[in-house]
NUBAPA-411950 format. One line per 2 residues: for each residue x, y, z of N, C-alpha, C. Coordinates in pm, 1 decimal, decimal comma, padded with zeros to 6 digits, always signed. Layout:
BEGIN
X/Y/Z/X/Y/Z/X/Y/Z ~ ...;
// end
This chain:
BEGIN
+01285,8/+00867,2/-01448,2/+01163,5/+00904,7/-01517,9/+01049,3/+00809,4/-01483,1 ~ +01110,4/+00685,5/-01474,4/+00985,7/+00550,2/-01451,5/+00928,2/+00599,0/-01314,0;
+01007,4/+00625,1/-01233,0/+00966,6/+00635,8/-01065,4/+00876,8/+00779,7/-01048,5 ~ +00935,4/+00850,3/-01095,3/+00874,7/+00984,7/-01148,4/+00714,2/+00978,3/-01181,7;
+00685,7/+00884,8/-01275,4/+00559,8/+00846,1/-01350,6/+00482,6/+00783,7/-01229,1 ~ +00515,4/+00711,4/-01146,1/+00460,1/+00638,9/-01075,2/+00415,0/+00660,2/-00975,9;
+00519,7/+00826,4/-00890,2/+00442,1/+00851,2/-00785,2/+00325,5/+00993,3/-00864,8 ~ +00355,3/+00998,4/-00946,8/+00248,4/+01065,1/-01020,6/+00099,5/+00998,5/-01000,9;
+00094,4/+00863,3/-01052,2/-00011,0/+00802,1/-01070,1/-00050,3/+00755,7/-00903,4 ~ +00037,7/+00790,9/-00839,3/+00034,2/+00705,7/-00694,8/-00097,0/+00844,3/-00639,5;
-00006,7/+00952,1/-00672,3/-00087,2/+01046,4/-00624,1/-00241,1/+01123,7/-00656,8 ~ -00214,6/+01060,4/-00835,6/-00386,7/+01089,1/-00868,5/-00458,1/+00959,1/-00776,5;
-00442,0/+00859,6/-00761,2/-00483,8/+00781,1/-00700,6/-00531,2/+00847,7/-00553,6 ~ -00449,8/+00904,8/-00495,9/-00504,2/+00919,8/-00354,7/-00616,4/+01057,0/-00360,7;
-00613,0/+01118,2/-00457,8/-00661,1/+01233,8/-00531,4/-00773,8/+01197,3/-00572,0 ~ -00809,7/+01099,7/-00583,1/-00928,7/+01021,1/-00698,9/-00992,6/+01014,0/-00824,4;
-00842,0/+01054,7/-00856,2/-00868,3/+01039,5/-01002,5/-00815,2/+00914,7/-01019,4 ~ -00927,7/+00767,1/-01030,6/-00884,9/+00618,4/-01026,0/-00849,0/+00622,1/-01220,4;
-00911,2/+00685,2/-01288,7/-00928,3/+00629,3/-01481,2/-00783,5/+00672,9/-01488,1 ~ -00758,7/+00827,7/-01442,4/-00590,2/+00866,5/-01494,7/-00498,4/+00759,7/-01412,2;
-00472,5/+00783,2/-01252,6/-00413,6/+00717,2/-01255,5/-00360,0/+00543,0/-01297,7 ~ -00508,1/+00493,5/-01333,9/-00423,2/+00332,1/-01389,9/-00414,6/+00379,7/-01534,2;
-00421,3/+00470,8/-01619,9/-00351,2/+00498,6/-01727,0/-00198,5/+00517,7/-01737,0 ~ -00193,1/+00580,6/-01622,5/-00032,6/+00676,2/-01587,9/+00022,7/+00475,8/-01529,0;
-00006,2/+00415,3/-01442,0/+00038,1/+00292,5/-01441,4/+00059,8/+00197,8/-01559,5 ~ -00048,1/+00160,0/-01605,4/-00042,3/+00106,2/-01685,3/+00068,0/+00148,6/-01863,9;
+00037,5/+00309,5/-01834,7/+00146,2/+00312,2/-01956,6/+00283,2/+00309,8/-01933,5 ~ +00307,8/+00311,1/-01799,9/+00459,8/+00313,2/-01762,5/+00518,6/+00187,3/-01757,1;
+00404,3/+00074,3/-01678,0/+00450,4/-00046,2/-01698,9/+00354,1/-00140,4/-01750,8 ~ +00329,6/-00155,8/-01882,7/+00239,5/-00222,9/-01960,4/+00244,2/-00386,2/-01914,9;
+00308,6/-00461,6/-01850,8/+00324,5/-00557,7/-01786,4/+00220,3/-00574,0/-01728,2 ~ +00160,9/-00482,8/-01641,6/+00069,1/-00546,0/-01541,6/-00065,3/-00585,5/-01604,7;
-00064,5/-00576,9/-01761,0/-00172,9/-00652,7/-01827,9/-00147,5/-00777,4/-01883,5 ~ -00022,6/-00822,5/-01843,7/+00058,3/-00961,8/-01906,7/+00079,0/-01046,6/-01794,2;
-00022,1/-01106,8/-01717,3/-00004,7/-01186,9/-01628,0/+00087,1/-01247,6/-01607,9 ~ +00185,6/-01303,4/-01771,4/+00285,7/-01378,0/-01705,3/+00423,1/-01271,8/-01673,0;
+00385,8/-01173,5/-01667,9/+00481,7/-01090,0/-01613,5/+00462,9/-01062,5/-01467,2 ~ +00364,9/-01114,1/-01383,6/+00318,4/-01051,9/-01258,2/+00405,1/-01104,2/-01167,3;
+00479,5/-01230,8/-01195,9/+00592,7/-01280,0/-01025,9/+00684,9/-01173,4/-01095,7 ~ +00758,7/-01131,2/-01173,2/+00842,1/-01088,0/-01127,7/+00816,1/-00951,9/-01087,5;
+00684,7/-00843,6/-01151,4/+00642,0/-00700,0/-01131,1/+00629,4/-00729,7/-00942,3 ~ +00545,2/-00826,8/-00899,6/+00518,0/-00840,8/-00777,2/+00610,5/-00845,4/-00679,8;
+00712,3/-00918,8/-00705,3/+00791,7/-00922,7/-00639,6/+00868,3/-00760,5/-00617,5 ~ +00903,4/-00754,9/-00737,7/+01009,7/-00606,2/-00753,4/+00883,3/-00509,7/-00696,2;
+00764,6/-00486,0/-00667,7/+00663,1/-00401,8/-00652,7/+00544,5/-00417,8/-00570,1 ~ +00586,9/-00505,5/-00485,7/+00433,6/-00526,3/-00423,7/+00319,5/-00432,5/-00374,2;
+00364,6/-00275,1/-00384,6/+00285,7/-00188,3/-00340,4/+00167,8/-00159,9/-00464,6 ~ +00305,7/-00136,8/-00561,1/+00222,1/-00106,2/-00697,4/+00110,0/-00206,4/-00724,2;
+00158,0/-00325,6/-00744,8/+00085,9/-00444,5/-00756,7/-00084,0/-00420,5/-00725,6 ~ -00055,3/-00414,8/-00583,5/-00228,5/-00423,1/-00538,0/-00277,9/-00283,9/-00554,3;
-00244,9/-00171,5/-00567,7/-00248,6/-00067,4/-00631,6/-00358,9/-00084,2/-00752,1 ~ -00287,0/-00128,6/-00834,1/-00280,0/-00201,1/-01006,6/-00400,2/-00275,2/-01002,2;
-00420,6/-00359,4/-00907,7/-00522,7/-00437,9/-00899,7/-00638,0/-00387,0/-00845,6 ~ -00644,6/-00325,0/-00765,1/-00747,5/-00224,2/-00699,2/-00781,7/-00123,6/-00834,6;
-00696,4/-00062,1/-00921,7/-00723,7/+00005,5/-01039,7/-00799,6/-00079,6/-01083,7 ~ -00776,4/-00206,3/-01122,6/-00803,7/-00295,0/-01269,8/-00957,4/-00301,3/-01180,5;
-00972,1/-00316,9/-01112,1/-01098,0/-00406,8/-01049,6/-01195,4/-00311,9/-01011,2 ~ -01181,2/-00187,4/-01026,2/-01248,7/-00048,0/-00989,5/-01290,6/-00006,2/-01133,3;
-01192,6/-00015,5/-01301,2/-01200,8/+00017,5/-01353,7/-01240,2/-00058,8/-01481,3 ~ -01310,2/-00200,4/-01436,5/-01408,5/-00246,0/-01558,7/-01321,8/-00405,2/-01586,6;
-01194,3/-00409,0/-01523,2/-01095,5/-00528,3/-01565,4/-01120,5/-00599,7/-01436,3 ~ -01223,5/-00640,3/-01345,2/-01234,3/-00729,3/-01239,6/-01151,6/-00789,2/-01228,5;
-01194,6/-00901,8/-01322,6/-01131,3/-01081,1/-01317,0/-00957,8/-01025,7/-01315,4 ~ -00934,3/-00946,7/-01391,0/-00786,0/-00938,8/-01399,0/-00730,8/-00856,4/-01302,6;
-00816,0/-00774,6/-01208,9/-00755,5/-00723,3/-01135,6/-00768,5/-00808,2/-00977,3 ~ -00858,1/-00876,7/-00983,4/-00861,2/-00991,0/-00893,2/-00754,6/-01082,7/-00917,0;
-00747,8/-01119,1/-01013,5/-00636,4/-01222,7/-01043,0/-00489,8/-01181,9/-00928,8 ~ -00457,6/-01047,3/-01008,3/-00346,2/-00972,8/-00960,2/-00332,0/-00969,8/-00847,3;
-00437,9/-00967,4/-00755,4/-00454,2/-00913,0/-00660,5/-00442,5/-01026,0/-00584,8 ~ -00483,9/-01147,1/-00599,5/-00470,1/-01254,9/-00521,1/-00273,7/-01317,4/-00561,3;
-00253,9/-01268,4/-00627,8/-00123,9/-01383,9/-00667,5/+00005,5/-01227,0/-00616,5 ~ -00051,8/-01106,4/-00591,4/+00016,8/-01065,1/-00472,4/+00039,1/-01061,9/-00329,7;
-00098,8/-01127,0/-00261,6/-00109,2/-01161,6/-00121,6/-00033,8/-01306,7/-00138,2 ~ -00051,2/-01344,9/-00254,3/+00007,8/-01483,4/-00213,0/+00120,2/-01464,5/-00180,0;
+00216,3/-01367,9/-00256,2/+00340,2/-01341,9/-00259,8/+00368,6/-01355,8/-00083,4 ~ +00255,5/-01207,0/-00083,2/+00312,0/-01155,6/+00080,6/+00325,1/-01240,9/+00162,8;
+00184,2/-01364,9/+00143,6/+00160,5/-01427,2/+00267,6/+00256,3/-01578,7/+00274,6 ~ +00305,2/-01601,2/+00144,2/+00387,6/-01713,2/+00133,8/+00517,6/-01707,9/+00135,5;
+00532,1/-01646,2/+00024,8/+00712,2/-01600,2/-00023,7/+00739,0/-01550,1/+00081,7 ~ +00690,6/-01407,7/+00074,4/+00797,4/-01297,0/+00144,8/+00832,5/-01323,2/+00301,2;
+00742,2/-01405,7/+00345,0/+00819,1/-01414,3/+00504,7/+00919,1/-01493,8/+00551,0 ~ +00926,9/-01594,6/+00420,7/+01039,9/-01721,9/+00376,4/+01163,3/-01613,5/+00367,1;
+01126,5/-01486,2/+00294,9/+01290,2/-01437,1/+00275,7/+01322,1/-01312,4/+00398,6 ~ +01246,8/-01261,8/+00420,1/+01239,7/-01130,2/+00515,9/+01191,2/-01130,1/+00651,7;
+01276,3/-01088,4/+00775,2/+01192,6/-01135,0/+00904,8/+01075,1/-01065,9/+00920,7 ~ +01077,9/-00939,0/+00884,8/+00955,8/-00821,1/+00912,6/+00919,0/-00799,1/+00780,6;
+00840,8/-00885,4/+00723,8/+00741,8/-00883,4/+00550,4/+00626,5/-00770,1/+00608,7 ~ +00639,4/-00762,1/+00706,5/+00485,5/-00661,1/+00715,2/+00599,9/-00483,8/+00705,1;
+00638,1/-00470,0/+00669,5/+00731,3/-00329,0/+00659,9/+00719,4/-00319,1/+00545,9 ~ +00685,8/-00322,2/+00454,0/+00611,8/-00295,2/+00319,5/+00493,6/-00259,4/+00234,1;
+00391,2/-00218,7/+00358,6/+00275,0/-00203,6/+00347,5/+00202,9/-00324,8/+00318,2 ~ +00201,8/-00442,9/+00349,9/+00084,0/-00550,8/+00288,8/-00020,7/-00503,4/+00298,3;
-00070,0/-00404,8/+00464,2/-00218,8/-00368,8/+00448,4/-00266,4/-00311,7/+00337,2 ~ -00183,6/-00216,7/+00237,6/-00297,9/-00212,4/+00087,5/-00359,2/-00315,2/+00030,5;
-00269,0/-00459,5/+00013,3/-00325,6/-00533,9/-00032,7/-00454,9/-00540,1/+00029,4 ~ -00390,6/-00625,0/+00168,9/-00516,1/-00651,5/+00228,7/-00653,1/-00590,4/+00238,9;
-00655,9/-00450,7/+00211,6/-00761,5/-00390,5/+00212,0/-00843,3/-00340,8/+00069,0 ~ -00729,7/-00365,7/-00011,2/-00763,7/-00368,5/-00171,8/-00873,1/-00501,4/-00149,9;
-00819,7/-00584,4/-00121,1/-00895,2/-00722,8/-00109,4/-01005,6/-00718,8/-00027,1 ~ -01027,4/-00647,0/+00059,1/-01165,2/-00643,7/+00090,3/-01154,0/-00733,6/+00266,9;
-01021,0/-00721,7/+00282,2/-01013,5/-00798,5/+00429,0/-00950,1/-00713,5/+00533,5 ~ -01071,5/-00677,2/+00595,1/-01053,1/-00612,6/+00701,2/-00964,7/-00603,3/+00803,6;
-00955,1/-00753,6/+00849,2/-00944,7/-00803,0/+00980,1/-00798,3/-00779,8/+00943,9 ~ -00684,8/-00834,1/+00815,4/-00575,6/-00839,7/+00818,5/-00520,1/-00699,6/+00762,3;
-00596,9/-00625,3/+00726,9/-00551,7/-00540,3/+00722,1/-00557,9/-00453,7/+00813,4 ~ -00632,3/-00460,5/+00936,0/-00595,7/-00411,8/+01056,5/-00513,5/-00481,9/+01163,0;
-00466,6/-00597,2/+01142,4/-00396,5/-00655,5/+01201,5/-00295,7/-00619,0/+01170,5 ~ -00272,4/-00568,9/+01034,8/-00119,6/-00555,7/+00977,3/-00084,2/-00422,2/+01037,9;
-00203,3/-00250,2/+01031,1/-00163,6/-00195,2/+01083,1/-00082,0/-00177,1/+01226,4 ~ -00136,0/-00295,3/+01311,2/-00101,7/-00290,9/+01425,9/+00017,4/-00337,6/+01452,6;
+00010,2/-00462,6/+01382,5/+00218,0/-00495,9/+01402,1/+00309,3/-00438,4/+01344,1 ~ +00239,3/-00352,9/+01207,0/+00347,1/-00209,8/+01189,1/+00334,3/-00101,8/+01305,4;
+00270,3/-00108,0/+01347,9/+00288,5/-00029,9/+01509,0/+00409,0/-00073,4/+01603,6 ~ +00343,9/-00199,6/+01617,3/+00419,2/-00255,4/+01735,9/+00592,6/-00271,2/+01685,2;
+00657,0/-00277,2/+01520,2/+00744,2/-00309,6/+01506,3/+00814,4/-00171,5/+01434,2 ~ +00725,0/-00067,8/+01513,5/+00780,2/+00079,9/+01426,7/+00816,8/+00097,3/+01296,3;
+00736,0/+00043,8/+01200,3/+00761,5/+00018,3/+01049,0/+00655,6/+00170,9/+01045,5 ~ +00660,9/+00289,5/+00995,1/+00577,1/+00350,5/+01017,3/+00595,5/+00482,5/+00884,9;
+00726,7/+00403,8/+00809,9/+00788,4/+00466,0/+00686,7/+00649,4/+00542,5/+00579,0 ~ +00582,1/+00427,3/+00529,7/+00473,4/+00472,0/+00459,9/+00308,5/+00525,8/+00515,0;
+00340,7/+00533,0/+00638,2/+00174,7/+00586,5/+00703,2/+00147,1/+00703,7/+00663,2 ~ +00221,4/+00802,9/+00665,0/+00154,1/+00901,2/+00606,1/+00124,5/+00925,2/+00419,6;
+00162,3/+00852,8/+00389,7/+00097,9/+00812,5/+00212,1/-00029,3/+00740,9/+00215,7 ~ +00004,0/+00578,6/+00222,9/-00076,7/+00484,1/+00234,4/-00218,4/+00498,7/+00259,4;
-00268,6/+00528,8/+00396,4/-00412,1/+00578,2/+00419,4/-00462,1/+00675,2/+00295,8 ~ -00401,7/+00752,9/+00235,0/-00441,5/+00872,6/+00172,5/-00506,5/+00755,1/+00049,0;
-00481,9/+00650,9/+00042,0/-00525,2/+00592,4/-00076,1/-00679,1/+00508,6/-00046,4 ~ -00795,8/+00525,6/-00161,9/-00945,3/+00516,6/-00159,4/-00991,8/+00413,8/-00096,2;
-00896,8/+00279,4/-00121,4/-00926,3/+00173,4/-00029,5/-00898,5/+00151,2/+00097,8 ~ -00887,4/+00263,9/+00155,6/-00880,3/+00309,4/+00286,5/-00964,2/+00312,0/+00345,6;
-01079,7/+00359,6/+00276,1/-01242,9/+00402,8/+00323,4/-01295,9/+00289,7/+00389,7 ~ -01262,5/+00168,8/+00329,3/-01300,5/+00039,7/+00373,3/-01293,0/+00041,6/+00518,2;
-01204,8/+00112,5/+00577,2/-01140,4/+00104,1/+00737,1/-01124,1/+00219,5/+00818,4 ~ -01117,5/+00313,9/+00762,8/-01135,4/+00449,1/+00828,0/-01233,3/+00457,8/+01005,4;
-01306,2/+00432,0/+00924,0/-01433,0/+00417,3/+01035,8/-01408,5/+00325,1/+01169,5 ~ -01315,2/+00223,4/+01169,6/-01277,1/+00118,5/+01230,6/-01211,6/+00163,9/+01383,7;
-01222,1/+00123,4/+01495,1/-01192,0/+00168,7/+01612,4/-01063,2/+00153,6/+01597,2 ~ -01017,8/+00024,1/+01529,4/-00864,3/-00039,5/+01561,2/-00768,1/+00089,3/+01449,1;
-00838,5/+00092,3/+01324,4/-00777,5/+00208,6/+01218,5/-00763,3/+00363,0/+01285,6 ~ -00868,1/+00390,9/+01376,4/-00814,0/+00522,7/+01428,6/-00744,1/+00531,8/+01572,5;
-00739,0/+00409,1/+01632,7/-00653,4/+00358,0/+01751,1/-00543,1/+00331,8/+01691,2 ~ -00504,1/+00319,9/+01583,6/-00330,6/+00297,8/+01515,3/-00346,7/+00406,1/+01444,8;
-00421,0/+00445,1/+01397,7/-00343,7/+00590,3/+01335,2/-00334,3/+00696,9/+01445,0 ~ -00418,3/+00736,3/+01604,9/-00336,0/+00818,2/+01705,9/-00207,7/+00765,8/+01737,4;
-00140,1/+00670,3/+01743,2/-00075,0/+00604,3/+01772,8/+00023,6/+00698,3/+01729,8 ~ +00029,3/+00645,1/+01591,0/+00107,6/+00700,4/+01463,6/+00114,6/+00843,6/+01473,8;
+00043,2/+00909,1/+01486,8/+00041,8/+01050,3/+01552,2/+00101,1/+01065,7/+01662,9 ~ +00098,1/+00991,0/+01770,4/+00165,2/+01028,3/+01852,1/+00315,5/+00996,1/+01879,6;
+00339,2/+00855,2/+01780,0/+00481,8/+00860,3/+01777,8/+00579,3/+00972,5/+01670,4 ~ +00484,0/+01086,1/+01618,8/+00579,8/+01187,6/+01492,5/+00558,5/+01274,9/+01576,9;
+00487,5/+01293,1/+01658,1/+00458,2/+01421,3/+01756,3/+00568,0/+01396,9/+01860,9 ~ +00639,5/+01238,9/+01951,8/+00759,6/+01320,5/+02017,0/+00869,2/+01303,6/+01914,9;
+00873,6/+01246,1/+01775,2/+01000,9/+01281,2/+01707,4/+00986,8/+01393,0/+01643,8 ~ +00901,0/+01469,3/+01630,2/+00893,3/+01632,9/+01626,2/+00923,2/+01708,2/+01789,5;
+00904,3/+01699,7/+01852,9/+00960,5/+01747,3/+01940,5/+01103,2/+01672,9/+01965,2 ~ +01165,0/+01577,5/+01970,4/+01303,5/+01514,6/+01946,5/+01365,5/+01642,1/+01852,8;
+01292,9/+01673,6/+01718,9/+01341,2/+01751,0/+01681,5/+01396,8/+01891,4/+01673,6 ~ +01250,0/+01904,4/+01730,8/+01286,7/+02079,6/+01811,2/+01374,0/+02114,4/+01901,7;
+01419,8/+01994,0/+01994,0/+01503,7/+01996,7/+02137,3/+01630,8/+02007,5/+02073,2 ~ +01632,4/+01964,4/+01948,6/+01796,2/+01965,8/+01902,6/+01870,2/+02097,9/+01891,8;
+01962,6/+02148,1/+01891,2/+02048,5/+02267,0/+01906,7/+02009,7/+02258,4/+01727,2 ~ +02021,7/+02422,0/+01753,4/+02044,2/+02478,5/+01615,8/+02176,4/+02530,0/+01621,8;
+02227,4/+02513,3/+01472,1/+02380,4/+02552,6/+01436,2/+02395,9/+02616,9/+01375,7;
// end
């Protein structure tokens, strides 16, 4: 039911409805207004996280959605590469682009290129802080990319025998 709720709110989000969806967040996991709940939401959630924070900071709660928002890059950029070889397979670029940084969030697209992490591309962009980068040579030079690597595993697919 929790996960249920969430890609709900994931999806008014890409929809633009920003007021419902951090309602639909926020009532599912009331935590993300309890700062000292944020290492462990962050950790277990880093997508949601900057999500959450991009809500809070769009929707009148700045300081607190800044807050959030910085003590999840920290996560990414400190913790998570201490425990995981490929930390960029998780989308960091939302953060990064929630945050207003271009450069790493096109950097990130690209070494999810280069390391075929390519699980969440077709969600991810669909979300508002996207706009930030859309326009970007390097954002539509990795997203043909990305197109062109589902275009031969769609044909991979078609070549297969039917049974």
């Amino acid at each position: 039911m929790r996960r249920d709720r969430l890609i709900v709110a994931f999806i008014a989000l890409t929809q633009g409805h920003i007021q419902q969806s951090r309602e639909i967040y926020l009532t599912t996991v009331p935590g993300w207004l309890e700062p000292g709940q944020w290492p462990e939401l962050v950790e277990r959630s880093r997508n949601d996280s900057c999500m959450v924070a991009w809500l809070l900071m769009n929707t009148g709660d700045e300081k607190l959605g800044s807050a959030l928002l910085r003590q999840a890059i920290s996560f990414i950029d400190d913790s998570l590469p201490l425990a995981v070889e490929h930390s960029d397979f998780d989308g960091p670029g939302t953060c990064y682009v929630a945050a207003g940084d271009t450069e790493k969030a096109l950097l990130n697209m690209e070494i999810q290129i280069s390391h075929n992490h390519l699980w969440a591309w077709s969600t991810a962009p669909l979300l508002p802080m996207y706009d930030l980068i859309r326009h970007e040579p390097r954002y539509q030079a990795a997203w043909a990319e990305y197109e062109r690597r589902m275009a031969v595993q769609r044909e991979a697919i078609d070549l297969q025998p039917s049974w």
